[in-house]
C-alpha positions as CSV (number, residue, x, y, z in Angstrom):
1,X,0.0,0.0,0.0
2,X,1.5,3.5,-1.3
3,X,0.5,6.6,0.8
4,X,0.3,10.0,-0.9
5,X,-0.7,12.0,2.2
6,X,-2.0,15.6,1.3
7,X,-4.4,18.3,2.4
8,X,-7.9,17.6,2.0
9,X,-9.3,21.2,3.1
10,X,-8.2,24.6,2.0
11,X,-7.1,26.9,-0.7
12,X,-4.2,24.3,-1.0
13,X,-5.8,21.4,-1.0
14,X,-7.1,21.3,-5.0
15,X,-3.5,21.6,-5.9
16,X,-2.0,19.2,-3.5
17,X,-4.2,16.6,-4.2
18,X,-3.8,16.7,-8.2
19,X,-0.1,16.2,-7.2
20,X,-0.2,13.5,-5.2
21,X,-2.7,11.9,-8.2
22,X,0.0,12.7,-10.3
23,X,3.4,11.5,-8.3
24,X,0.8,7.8,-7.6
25,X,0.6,7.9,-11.4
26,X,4.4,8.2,-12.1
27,X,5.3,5.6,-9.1
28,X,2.6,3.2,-11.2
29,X,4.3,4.1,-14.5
30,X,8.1,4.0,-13.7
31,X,8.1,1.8,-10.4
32,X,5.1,-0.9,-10.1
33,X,1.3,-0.9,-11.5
34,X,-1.2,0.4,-8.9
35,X,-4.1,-1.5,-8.7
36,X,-6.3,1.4,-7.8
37,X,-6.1,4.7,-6.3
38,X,-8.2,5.9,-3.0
39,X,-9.1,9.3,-2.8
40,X,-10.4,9.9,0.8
41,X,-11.2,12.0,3.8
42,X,-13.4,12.1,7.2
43,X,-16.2,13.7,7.2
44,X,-17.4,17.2,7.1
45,X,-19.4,20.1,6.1
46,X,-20.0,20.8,2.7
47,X,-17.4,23.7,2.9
48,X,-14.9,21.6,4.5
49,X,-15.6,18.9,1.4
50,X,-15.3,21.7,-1.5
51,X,-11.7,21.0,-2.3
52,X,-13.5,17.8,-4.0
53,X,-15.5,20.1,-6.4
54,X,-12.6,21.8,-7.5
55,X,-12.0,21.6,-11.5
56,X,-8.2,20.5,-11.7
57,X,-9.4,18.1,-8.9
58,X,-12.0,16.6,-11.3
59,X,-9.9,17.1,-14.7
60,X,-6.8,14.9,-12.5
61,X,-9.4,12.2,-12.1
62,X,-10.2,11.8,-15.4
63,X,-6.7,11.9,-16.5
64,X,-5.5,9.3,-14.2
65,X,-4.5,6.3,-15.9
66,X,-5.1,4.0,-13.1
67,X,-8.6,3.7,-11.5
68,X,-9.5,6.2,-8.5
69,X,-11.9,5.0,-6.1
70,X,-13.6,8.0,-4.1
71,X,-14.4,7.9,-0.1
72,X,-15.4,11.6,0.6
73,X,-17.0,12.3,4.0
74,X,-20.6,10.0,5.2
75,X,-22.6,8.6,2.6
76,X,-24.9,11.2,2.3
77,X,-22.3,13.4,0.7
78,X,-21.5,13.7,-3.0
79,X,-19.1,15.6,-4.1
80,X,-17.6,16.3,-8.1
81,X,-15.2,14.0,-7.5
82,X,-17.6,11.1,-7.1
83,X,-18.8,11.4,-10.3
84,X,-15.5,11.1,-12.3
85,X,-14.1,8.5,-10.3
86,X,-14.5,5.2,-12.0
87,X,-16.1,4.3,-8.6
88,X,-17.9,5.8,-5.6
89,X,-17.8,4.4,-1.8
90,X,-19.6,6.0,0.9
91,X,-17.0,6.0,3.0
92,X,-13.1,5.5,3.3
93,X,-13.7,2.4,5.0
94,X,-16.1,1.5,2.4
95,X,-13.5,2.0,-0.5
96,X,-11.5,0.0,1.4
97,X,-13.2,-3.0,1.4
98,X,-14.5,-2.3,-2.0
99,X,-10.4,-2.8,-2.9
100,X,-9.4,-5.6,0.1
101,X,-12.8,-7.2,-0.3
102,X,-13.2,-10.3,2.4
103,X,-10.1,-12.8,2.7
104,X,-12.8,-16.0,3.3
105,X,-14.4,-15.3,0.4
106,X,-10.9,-14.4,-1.5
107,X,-9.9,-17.7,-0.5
108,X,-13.2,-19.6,-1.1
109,X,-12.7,-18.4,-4.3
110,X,-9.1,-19.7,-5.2
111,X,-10.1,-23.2,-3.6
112,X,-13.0,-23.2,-6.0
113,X,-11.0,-22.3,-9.1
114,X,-8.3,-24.7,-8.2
115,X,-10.7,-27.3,-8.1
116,X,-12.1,-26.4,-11.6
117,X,-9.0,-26.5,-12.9
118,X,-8.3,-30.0,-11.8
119,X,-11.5,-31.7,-13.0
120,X,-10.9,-29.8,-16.2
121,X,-7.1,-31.3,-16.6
122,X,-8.0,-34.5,-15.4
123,X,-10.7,-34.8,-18.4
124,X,-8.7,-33.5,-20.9
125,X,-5.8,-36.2,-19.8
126,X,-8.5,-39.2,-20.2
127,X,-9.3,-37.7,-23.6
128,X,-6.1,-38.0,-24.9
129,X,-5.0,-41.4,-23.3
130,X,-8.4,-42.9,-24.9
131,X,-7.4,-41.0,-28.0
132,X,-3.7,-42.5,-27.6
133,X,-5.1,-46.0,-27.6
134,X,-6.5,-45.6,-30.5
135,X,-4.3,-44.5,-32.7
136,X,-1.8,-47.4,-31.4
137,X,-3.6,-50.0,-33.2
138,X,-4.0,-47.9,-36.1
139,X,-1.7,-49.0,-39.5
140,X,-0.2,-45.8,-40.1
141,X,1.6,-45.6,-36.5
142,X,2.4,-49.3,-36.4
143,X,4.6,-47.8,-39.5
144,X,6.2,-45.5,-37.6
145,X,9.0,-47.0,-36.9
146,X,10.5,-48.2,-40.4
147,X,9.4,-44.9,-42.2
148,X,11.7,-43.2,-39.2
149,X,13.9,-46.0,-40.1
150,X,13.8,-45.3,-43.9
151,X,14.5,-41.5,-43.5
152,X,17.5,-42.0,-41.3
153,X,18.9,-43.8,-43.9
154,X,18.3,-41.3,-46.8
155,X,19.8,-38.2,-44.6
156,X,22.7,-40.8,-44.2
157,X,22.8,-41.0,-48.0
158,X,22.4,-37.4,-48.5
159,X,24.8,-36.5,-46.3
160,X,27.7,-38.9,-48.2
161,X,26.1,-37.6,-51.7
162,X,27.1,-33.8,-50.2
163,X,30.4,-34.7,-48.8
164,X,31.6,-36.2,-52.1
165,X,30.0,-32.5,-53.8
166,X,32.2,-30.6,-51.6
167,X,35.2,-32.9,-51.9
168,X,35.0,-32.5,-55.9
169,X,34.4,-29.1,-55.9
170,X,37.1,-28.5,-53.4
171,X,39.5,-30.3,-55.8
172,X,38.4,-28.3,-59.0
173,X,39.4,-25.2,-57.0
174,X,42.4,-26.3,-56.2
175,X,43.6,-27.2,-60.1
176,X,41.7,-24.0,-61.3
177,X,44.3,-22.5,-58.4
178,X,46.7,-24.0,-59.9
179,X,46.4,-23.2,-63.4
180,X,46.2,-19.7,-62.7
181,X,49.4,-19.7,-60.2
182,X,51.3,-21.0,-63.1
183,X,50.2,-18.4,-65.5
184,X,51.2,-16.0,-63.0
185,X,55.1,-17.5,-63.1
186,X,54.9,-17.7,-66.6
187,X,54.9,-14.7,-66.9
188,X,57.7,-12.0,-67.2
189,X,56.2,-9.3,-64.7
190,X,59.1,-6.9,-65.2
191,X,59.4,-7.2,-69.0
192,X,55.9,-5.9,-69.0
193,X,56.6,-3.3,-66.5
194,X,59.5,-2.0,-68.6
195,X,57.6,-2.5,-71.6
196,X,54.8,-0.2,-70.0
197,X,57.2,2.9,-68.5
198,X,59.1,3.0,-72.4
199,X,56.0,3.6,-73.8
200,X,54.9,6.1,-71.1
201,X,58.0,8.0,-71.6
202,X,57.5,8.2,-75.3
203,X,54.0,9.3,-74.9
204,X,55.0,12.0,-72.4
205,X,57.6,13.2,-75.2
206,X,54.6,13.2,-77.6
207,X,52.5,15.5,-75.4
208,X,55.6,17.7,-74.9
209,X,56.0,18.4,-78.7
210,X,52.5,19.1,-79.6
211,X,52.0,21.1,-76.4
212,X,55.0,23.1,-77.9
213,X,54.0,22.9,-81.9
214,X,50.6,24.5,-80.8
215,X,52.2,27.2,-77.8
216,X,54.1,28.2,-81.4
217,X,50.8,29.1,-83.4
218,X,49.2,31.0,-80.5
219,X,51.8,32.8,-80.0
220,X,52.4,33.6,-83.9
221,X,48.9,34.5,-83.9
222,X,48.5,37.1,-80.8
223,X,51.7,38.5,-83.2
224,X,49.8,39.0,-86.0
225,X,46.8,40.4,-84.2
226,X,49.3,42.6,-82.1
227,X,50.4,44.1,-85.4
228,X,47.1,44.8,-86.6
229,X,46.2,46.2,-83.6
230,X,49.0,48.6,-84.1
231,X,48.0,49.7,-87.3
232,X,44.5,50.6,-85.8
233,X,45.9,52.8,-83.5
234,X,45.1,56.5,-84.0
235,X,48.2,57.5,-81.7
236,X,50.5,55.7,-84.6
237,X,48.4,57.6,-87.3
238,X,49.3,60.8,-85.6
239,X,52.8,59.9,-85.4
240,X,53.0,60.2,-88.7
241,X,51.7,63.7,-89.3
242,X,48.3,63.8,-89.7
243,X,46.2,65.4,-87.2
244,X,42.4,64.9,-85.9
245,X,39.9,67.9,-85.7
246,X,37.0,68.5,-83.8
247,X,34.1,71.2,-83.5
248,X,33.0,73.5,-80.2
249,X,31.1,70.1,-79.6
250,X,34.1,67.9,-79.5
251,X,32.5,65.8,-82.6
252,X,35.3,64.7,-85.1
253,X,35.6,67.2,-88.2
254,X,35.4,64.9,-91.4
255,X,34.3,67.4,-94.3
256,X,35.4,71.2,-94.3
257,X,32.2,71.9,-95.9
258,X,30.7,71.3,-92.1
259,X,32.3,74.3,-90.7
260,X,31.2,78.0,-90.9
261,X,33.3,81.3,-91.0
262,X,34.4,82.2,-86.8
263,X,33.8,78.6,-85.7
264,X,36.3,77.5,-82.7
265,X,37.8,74.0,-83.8
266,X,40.4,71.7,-82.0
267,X,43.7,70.3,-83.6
268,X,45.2,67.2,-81.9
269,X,48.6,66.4,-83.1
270,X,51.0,63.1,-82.1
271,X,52.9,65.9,-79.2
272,X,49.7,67.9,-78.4
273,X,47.0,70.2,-79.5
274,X,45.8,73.4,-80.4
275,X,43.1,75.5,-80.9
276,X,42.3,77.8,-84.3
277,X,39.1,79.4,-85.6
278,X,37.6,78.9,-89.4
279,X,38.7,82.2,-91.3
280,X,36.2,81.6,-94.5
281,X,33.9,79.0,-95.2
């Protein structure tokens, strides 16, 4: 028997006793099941009883996973709590002996059982003796023996049949073993190897001379392009005399026509430039 004692009167009473639920709840869960939980007190007026109408009282109750018996005050008192137990007593001492119940009649009631039991295995033994004897004269169990017999010998066969499998295919392995071990000495491993690292080398030399044959055209080519580029260049232009000309609005000067008499113009040279103004059209 597990005692959760708590207050059963009071402002702290609701919350004390949906602890102790709680904490009877964990012992049953973690520890060893509970057969059933008492919730009880003496009795009282219906003020002292009101922690027992309490909501989170009730709501712990019905939450609890093993079943609460209820014992608040005489048995003319009913309280919340009675209702969502999963059983009411009148009393404590009531839900007491609603839980112990009477040890004569506990015991009357094993003794009866045990008895039951017995006739009930003592029938179902002459069943199956009476059953036994007949099936001893019949023709398929006076065969029993020799088909036991004639099975023993055919694993004893089998099992000779499987040795000789395994020998065989332990000897195949061995020749195929063998065989390839032979191959293996028969053969000039560093010959190959050599064989292998010339023709390595004379592929790397390959690589090497087309790697160099086309680093040759590229560069040739950025040559070619470099000279072009040159030619394009309006600095190298310049440095041969000519000369570029723009208006008042910095736009380049192509046809003489474009410019009127007193019109500011620009002359860039290769060193320099200068500034002039259109005399005549």
């Amino acid at each position: 028997m597990i005692l959760a004692p708590t207050p059963v009167q009071g402002d702290q009473a609701p919350p004390a006793i949906v602890t102790a639920l709680a904490l009877l709840n964990r012992w049953s869960a973690e520890r060893e099941p509970l057969d059933a939980i008492i919730l009880a007190r003496g009795g009282g007026s219906i003020e002292e009883l009101w922690a027992f109408n309490d909501e989170r009282v009730a709501r712990a109750i019905a939450a609890s996973a093993v079943p609460v018996i209820t014992g608040v005050g005489h048995e003319t008192d009913f309280t919340i709590a009675d209702f969502v137990a999963d059983l009411r007593a009148a009393t404590p001492s009531a839900a007491a002996e609603l839980v112990v119940g009477k040890k004569d009649e506990f015991l009357n009631r094993i003794d009866f059982l045990c008895h039951a039991l017995m006739r009930h295995m003592e029938m179902r033994l002459h069943e199956k003796i009476v059953l036994l004897e007949e099936r001893r004269g019949d023709s398929a169990l006076a065969e029993f023996p020799g088909r036991v017999q004639e099975l023993a010998q055919r694993l004893d066969s089998g099992e000779f049949a499987l040795v000789r499998l395994f020998q065989q295919a332990q000897h195949r392995a061995l020749a195929q073993w063998h065989r390839v071990a032979q191959g293996f000495a028969a053969c000039d491993m560093g010959a190959a190897l050599k064989n292998r690292g010339l023709q390595l080398q004379n592929l790397r030399l390959q690589v090497h001379s087309r790697f160099n044959e086309r680093l040759q055209q590229r560069r040739e080519r950025i040559g070619v392009l470099n000279s072009k580029l040159a030619g394009m260049n309006p600095e190298n232009v310049l440095a041969k005399g000519y000369s570029i000309t723009t208006d008042h609005a910095r736009r380049l000067v192509k046809d003489a026509a474009a410019l009127s008499a007193d019109e500011r113009i620009s002359i860039r040279f290769a060193r320099g430039q200068a500034s002039a103004r259109v005399i005549k059209e």
